[in-house]
C-alpha positions as a Markdown table, in Angstrom:
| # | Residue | x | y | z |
|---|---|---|---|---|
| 1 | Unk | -7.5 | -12.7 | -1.7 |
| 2 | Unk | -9.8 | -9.9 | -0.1 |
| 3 | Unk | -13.7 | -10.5 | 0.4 |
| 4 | Unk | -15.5 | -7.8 | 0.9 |
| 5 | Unk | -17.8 | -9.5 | 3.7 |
| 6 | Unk | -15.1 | -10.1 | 5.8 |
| 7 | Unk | -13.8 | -6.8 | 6.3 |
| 8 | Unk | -14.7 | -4.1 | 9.0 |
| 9 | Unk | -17.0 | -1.1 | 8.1 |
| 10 | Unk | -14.0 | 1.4 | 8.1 |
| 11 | Unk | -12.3 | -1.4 | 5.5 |
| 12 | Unk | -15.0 | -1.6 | 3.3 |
| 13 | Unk | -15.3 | 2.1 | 2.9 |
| 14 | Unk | -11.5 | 2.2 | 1.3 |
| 15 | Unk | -12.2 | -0.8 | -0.6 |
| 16 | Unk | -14.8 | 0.5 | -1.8 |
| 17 | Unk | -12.6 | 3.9 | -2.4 |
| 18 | Unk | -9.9 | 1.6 | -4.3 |
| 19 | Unk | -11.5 | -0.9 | -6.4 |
| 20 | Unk | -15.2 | 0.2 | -7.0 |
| 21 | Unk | -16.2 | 0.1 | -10.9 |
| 22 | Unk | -19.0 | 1.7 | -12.0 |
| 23 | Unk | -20.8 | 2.1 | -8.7 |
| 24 | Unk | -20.2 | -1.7 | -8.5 |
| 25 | Unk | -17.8 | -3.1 | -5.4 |
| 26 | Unk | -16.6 | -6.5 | -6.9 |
| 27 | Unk | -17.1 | -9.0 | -4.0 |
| 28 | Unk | -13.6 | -10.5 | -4.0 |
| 29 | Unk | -10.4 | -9.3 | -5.0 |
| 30 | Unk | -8.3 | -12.4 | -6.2 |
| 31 | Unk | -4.7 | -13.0 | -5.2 |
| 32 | Unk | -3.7 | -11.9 | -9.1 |
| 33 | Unk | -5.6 | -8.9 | -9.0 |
| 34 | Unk | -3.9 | -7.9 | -5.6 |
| 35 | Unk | -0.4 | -8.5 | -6.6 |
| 36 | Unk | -1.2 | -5.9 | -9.6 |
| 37 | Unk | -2.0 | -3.7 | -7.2 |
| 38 | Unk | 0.7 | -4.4 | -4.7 |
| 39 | Unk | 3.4 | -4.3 | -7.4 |
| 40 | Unk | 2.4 | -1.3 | -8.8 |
| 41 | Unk | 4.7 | 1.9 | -9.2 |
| 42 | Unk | 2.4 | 4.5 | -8.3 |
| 43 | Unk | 1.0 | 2.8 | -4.8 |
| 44 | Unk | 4.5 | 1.6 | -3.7 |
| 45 | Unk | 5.4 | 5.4 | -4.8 |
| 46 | Unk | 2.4 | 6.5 | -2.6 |
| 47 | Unk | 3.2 | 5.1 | 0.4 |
| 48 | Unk | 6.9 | 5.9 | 0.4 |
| 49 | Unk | 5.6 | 9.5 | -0.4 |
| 50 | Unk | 3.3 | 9.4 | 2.9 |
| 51 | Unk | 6.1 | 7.9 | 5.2 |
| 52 | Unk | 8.5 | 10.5 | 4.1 |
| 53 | Unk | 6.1 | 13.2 | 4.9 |
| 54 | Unk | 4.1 | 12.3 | 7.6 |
| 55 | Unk | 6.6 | 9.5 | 9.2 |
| 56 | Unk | 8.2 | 10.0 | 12.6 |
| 57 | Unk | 11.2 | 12.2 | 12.4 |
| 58 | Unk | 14.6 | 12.2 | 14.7 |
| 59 | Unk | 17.8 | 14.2 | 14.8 |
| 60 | Unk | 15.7 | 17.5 | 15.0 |
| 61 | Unk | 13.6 | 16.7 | 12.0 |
| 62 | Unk | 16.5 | 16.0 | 9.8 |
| 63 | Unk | 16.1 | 12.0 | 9.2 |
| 64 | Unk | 13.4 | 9.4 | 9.0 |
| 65 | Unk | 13.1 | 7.6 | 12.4 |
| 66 | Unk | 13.7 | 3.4 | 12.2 |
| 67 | Unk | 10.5 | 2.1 | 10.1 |
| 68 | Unk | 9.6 | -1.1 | 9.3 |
| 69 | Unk | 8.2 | -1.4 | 5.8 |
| 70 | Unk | 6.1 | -5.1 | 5.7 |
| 71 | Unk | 6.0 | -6.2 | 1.9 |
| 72 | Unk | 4.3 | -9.1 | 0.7 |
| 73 | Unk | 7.2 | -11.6 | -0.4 |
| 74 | Unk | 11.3 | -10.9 | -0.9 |
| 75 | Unk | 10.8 | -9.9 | -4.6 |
| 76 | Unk | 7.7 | -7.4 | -3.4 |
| 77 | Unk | 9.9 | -6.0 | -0.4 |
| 78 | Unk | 13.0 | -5.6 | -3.8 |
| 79 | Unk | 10.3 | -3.7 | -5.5 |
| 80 | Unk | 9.7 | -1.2 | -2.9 |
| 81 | Unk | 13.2 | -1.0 | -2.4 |
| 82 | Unk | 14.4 | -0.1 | -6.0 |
| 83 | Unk | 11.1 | 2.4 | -5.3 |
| 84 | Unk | 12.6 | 4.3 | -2.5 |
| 85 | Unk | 16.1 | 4.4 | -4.0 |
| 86 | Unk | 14.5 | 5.8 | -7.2 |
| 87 | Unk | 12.6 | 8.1 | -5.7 |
């Protein structure tokens, strides 16, 4: 679960960004609402997109340097797994 009131005024400004409705910010994001959003294709896509481009490179550029990827649960880390394999 997220509360709104509990995060710090650069976190509010992307949850706001992410799940404002209307002009509304809900003031809790529950644990089922979150797993939507954590096991969803196009942010899991998203982020592997962003660590390919803009994640630290080694052997002249060529590769991806050692990354850890932190993921919610075991079947949330196979998610992002069949994700980068996909992609």
């Amino acid at each position: 679960m997220i509360s709104y009131d509990e995060l710090s005024a650069e976190n509010k400004e992307r949850y706001e960004d992410d799940f404002a409705k209307d002009n509304a910010v809900p003031e809790l994001i529950p644990s089922a609402a979150l797993n939507k959003f954590v096991f969803n294709e196009t942010t899991v896509d998203t982020v592997l997109q962003d660590l390919m481009d803009r994640g630290i490179k080694v052997a002249g550029g060529d590769r991806l340097g050692k990354t850890i990827i932190f993921a919610q649960n075991k079947r949330h880390a196979g998610f992002i797994l069949e994700r980068f394999n996909k992609l």
